[in-house]
Structure formats: structure tokens, C-alpha cells
C-alpha positions, 0 to 999 in steps of 0.5 A, a space after each residue: 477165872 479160865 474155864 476148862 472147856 468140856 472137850 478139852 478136859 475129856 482130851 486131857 483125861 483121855 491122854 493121861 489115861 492113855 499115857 498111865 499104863 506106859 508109865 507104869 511099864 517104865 516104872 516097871 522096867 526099871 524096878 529089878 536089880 541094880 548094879 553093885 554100889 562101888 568102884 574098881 581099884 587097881 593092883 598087884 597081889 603078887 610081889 616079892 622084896 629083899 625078905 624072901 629065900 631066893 632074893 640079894 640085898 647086895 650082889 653079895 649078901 641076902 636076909 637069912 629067911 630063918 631070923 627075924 632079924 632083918 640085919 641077919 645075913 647070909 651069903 649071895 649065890 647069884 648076883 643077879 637076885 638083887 631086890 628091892 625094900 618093901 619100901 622100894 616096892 610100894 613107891 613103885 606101885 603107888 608111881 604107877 598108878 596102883 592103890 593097892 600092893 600085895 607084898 608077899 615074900 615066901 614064907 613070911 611076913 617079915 616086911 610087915 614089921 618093917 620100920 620104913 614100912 609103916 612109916 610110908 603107909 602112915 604117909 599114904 593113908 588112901 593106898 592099901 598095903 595088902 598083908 600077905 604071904 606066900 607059902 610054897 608048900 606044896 605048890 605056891 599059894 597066896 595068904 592074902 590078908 595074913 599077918 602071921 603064919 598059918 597051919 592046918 588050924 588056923 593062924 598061929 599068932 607071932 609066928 613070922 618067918 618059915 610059914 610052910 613049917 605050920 602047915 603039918 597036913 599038906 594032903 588035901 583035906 589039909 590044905 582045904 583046912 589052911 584055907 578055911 582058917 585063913 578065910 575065917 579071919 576075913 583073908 583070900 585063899 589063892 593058888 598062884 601060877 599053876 603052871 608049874 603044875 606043883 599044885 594041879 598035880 597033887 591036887 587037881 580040882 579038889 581044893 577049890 581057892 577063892 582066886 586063881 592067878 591065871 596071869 603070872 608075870 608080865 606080858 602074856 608069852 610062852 614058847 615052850 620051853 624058851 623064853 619062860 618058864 610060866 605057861 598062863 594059857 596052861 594056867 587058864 585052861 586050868 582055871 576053867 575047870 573049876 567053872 565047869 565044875 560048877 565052882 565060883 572061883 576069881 581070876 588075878 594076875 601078879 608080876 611076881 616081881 622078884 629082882 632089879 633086874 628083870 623089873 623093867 618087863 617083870 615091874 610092879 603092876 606087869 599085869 594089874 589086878 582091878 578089883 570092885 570094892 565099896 571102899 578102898 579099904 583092906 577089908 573092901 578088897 578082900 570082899 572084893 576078892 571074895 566076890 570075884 569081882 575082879 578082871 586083870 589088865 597088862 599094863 598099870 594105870 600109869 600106862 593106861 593099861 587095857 580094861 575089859 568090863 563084863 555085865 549081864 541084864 538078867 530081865 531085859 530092862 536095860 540095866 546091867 546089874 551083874 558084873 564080873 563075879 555075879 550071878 545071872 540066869 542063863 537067857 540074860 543079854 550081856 554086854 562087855 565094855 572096854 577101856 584103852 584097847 589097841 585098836 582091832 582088838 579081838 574079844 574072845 567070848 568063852 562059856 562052858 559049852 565053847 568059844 568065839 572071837 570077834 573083832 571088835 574094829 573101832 568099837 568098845 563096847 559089843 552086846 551079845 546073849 548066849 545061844 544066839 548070833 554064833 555066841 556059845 550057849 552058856 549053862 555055869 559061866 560066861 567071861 571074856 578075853 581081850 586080845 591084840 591083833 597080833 597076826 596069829 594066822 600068818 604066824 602058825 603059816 610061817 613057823 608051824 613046817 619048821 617046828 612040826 605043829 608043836 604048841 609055840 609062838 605059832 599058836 600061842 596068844 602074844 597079845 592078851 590085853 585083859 580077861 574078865 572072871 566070869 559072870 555065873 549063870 545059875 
């Protein structure tokens, strides 16, 4: 048998000594939080179909929104407004790549019922088919997870069509109250395109949605008043409000797909929702929602659209446990990663105290804490833009003596490639 000389053994005690408190520091680093079990998922939440008030199913003829009837009909004002089935649309979604749809025609859940419906969803049991509604009183808002229509005291079971009709109390604390039913049955209450200041007129910040849908059909342009009439700069402006509250609210965005015609720049999954879910599963998705573990894309997963990862390390151990809609504390490092991103991108760091943009050159990924580095300090929230390069400087250079300086093309962001929700500092 070998015998261990005494120097030898002293050495090799000495080195495990010496190496126990390292060790015990690794272990040490590595023993807080850990990031959230699960994975990100891609959809639309805003989607229209040939069951809505302003919709054709031929040049000539349109569902009658005041039966639930499909086959009643109605005459056709405007050619133009020819829509797809519900069907239509979630062959759509599911050829773009998507593994979720939200099908939500105003004021009904008409499609839900829909015989081709639940056959395609029986034939596609890994894609989610988000039951929904929009109800456009007063200002649009979305009743994700809603199978009936909803009042001011919850669901109303068998009511199908004319949803607005339910709600009774459209003052403030009526619609808080339409929120906290639908929430009370697992759904996800969300104020759609804000822009069209039917809802921040009436009610500002007072009623405070789960999600707000910052971005509202496809590509992300406004030149006021031509070509769009949605203004999502506007939308997110507003949106930042509720953070600077203090309120913990998501972003979405939805194409808000209404007619063939305008689907090739207005198509399902123009821009994407990617929410962060533990199963792919319509009650994973609105806990999803509900956590605000969301950021929106441009393009579908077809297209290989943009994606823009926000996380925060709150102890500096290396790991980042926070995600998009997760909270830290305020000396966190945070780090944004992306996926697919035109080369030269500009990230665009907001917090509630200011504003940076950074170019990102061939990186993708940039580490950063707040208060440092020319970074804003954070007190509630920090989130992040990804923009195109897109010329803005010589744009305001070139437009802005022949339209006065007025908010336009010349100052406006063409090139939104994603934005993330917040992480909350608390």
C-alpha cells in the first residue's frame, strides 16, 4: 500500500482549505432567485372575421350583428370590407408561424360556436385559439378569455351577440367593475388602440387594464393625418403613464386585421405578440398576460420577425432571474438581448426618469444599470425599444422647413422592430 507522505497530505489539506471558502462563494453566488420556468410563444390577440358589424362575406352581403343566426344577412355598404372565416384566419396565423390567435369580433362570440371552428381546433390541438371579444363601448376594449358576453356584474352565461348592450354602467367604476368579472374567470382585461382617444378621454388613468395594445396594425408609421389613422407613438406615450403611476400594466400589439383587402400589410401576426407561458395552454397564456411577460415583434415567426429580451440580475450573481414584467430592485444590472434584428439597430432604453438610444452595431446583446453609463436612473420601471435605422435626422433635415416642424415622417419612428414591457423596480 502507498503511503501519503507527511508534506504531501499537509499540501493537499492546505489546498482544500484554502479552495472551501471559494467554493462555498460559487455556491453562494449562485443561490438566489432563478429565472421563471418556461418558454416564449408567439401571437396575435387583435383579430377580426366575417362576424363583425363593419365586415362583408361577399361584396354584397354581411352577417347581421343582431342574430345569431351565421346565415342572416344584411346588405353590403362597402365592397371593399370583404373578411375572412374564422376558419380563414386561423389557418392564417398557424401558416405564419404563430401558436396562438385571439379571434375577437365586436361585440360577439358568434365565431366561437362556429362549426368549422371547432373542427379546425380539434385538428390542431398544439395551437390555441384564444376565446375573445371586443367590446367597443365606450372606447375598444378587449375580453380576452370571454365566451359570453360580459355586464357590469360579470358574465352573462348565453348572451352571444351585442355584448356592449350588457355593459349598463359605462362611468368609471363600471368598467373597473366589467374588468374585475372578467378577471374573476381567469380572462385578461385590455384597452386596444388608445390612439383614438375614445378611452383616454373618458377615462385617463383611472381604470387600470391588465395589457394596453401600444401597437395596432402592422408596421409601425403615423403622418398625421395621412396615412393612418392610428398613432402608436401616441398609444405608448400613454401607456407610460400608468408606469409612472406606479401601475404594473403589459404591452400587446395586434394587426386588428379587418378585410382581404388590407391583409397583405394589415395580416395576421403584423406585429406579433410573444408572451412567456409555462404551458402552451389558454390558461398558460393568460397568466402570461397577467404577468406581463410579454414584448411585441413586427413581423410573425414566419418572417423571422425581431425579438428583444429584457432581464435584470438583482444581487449580481450573474443570473438573470427578471424578465419582461417581473420586478427588481432599483441597483440591478440588466441586460437585453436580441433575436433577428436589422443590422445597426438603435436600442432605446426608457425609464421613468429618461431616455437613451444606443447603437447597437453588430451586437445583441448590451448590459447596462441604471444611474450609470449615461443610462437614466430607474425608480418604477425600465423597458426597451428596438429601432431600425432609419435615417431620422436627415429625415427632420429634408421635411421639417416645408412643414413647419410639425410632428410627421419627420420625426416620427418608421422602424420599430419590438418593445419589451417593463421590468418593475420595487
Amino acid at each position: 500500500m502507498r503511503t501519503v507522505r507527511k508534506s504531501h497530505l499537509a499540501v493537499v489539506t492546505a489546498l482544500i482549505v484554502a479552495a472551501t471558502p471559494a467554493l462555498a462563494s460559487a455556491a453562494h453566488r449562485h443561490s438566489g432567485p432563478r429565472p421563471p420556468a418556461g418558454f416564449w410563444v408567439a401571437g396575435d390577440l387583435h383579430v377580426h372575421t366575417i362576424y363583425g358589424h363593419d365586415t362583408c362575406i361577399t361584396p354584397t352581403t354581411a352577417w347581421d350583428p343582431s342574430s345569431t343566426d351565421r346565415a342572416t344577412r344584411t346588405s353590403c355598404g362597402d365592397a371593399y370590407t370583404v373578411s375572412l372565416t374564422p376558419a380563414q384566419r386561423l389557418d392564417e396565423a398557424a401558416n405564419r408561424g404563430l401558436d396562438f390567435v385571439a379571434i375577437s369580433d365586436h361585440n360577439n362570440v358568434v365565431n366561437q360556436s362556429d362549426p368549422e371552428v371547432l373542427a379546425w381546433t380539434k385538428a390542431h390541438p398544439g395551437f390555441v385559439a384564444v376565446p375573445a371579444y371586443e367590446n367597443s363601448q365606450p372606447g375598444h376594449v378587449q375580453m380576452l378569455g370571454a365566451r359570453s358576453c360580459y355586464g357590469n356584474t360579470g358574465a352573462v352565461p348565453g348572451t352571444t351577440i351585442e355584448c356592449d348592450r350588457a355593459v349598463t354602467d359605462t362611468s368609471a367604476a363600471g368598467e373597473a367593475a366589467l374588468a374585475a368579472g372578467l378577471r374573476a374567470d381567469g380572462g385578461v382585461f385590455q384597452v386596444n388602440h388608445p390612439s383614438d382617444l375614445n378611452w383616454p378621454s373618458r377615462y385617463g388613468h383611472t381604470v387600470v387594464p391588465d395589457t394596453v395594445e401600444v401597437w395596432n396594425i402592422g408596421p409601425w408609421a403615423y403622418q398625421h393625418p395621412f396615412p393612418a389613422s392610428n398613432d402608436n407613438d401616441f398609444s405608448l406615450q400613454w401607456y407610460d403613464g400608468f408606469l409612472r403611476n406606479g401601475d404594473e400594466v403589459g404591452v400587446t400589439g395586434g394587426s386588428d386585421t379587418h378585410w382581404v383587402t388590407t391583409d397583405a400589410a394589415q395580416g395576421v401576426g403584423d406585429p406579433t405578440t410573444w408572451v412567456f407561458v409555462k404551458t402552451l395552454s389558454l390558461g398558460g397564456l393568460l397568466d402570461g398576460l397577467r404577468a406581463h411577460h410579454t414584448f411585441v415583434s413586427a413581423l410573425p415567426p414566419i418572417l423571422a420577425g425581431p425579438q428583444l429580451f429584457l432581464e435584470a440580475d438583482r444581487n449580481g450573481d450573474g443570473v438573470y432571474e427578471a424578465i419582461a414584467g417581473s420586478e427588481t430592485k432599483a441597483r440591478a444590472t440588466f441586460r437585453v438581448r436580441t433575436a433577428h434584428a436589422v443590422p445597426g439597430s438603435v436600442l432605446r432604453i426608457v425609464t421613468d426618469t429618461g431616455t437613451i438610444e444606443i447603437s447597437m452595431g453588430a451586437d445583441t446583446s448590451y448590459t447596462f444599470r441604471p444611474g450609470t453609463g449615461g443610462v437614466p436612473a430607474a425608480t418604477q420601471f425600465v423597458r426597451a425599444e428596438l429601432l431600425a435605422p432609419d435615417a431620422r435626422a436627415q429625415r427632420q433635415a429634408a421635411c421639417d422647413p416645408v412643414v413647419g416642424g410639425q410632428t410627421t415622417v419627420c420625426h416620427d419612428d418608421l422602424g420599430m422592430e419590438s418593445l419589451s414591457s417593463p421590468v418593475f423596480i420595487r
